[in-house]
N, C-alpha and C positions, 0 to 999 in steps of 0.2 A: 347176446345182443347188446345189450344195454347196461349191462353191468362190470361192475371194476370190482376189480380182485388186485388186494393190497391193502396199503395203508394209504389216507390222502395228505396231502402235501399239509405242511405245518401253515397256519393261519399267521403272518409279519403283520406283527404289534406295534414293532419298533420304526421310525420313520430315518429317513438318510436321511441328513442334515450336508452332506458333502458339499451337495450340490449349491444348497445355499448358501454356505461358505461361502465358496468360489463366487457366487453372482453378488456376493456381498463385497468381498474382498478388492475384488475388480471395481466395484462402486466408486469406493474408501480411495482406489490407486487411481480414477478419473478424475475424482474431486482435487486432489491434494496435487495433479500438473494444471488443472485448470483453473483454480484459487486465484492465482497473482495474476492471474488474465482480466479477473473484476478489479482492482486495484488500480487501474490507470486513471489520472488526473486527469481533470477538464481540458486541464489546455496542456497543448506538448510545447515543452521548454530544450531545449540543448544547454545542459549543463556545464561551468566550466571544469577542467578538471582541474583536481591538487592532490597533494599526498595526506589524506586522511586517518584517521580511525572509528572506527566506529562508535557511534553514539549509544548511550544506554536505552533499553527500550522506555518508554514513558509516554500517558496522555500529550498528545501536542496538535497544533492547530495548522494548517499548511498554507501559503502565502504562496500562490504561483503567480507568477510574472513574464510574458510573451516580449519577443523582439518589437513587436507591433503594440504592447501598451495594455494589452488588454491583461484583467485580472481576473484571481479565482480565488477562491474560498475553501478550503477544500475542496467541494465537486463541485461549486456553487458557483457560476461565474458572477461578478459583481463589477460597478464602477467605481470609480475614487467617489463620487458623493456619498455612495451604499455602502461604503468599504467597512467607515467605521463602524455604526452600527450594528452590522452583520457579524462583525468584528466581536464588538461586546461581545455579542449572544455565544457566538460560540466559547468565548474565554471563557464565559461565566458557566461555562458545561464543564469546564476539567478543571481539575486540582492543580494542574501542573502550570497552566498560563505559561505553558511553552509554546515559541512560536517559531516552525520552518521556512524559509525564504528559499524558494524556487526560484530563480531567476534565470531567462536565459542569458547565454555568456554575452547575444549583440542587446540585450536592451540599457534603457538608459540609464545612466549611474541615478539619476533626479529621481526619476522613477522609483527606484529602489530604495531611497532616500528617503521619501514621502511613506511608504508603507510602514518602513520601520519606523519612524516618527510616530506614523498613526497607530501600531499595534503598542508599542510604547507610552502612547498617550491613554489606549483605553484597556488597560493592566497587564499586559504581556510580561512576567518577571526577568523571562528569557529569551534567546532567540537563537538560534542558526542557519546557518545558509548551505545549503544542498549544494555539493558538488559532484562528479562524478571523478572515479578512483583514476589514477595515474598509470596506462598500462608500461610496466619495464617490466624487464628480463631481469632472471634470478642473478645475483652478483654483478647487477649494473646498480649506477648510484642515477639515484632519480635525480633529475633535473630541476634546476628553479630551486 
């Protein structure tokens, strides 16, 4: 009735780890396409293009500049009276007192002008201006 004839099944010590892997690994592979989705600046700029290279990485402070005037801080949108200020503080957070200039390609030359002035004025050692790359074809000579 009731009884087993044999031997019973061996008792699993050991745990799959497989499984975790994988719900791991997939994790690791969401994170790492959805990263530069956090990274977008306060304000959207239309960059102009040029034939560039690329810059070394290094602490630096971001300076965006709209068609329409308005500024950002890194993520921090600011006005010309707040600019400086705001300015300091963050230079005084990096070693580097590098500073990027976002600019869109329609805003005003004055504009642009005044910023670098003021990042200049309250320690900026360095500076450059964001463009975006130049698209040509392989064995064409870029233009400009």
């Amino acid at each position: 009735m009731g009884m087993q004839s044999g031997p019973q099944d061996d008792i699993v010590t050991g745990i799959n780890v497989t499984p975790l892997v994988d719900v791991g690994l997939v994790l690791v592979i969401i994170f790492m396409v959805t990263a530069p989705l956090f990274e977008q600046p306060a304000l959207q700029v239309n960059l102009p293009q040029a034939n560039t290279q690329e810059g070394e990485e290094q602490e630096n402070v971001t300076i965006t500049l709209t068609r329409e005037g308005q500024l950002a801080i890194n993520e921090a949108e600011v006005t010309l009276e707040t600019m400086e200020s705001v300015l300091r503080s963050k230079l005084a957070k990096t070693a580097d007192k590098h500073v990027i200039l976002r600019a869109d390609k329609e805003s005003l030359h004055g504009d642009l002008l005044s910023a670098m002035r003021i990042a200049k004025e309250v320690g900026a050692k360095s500076m450059a201006i964001a463009t975006e790359p130049r698209a040509h074809g392989p064995g064409q000579v870029p233009k400009g």
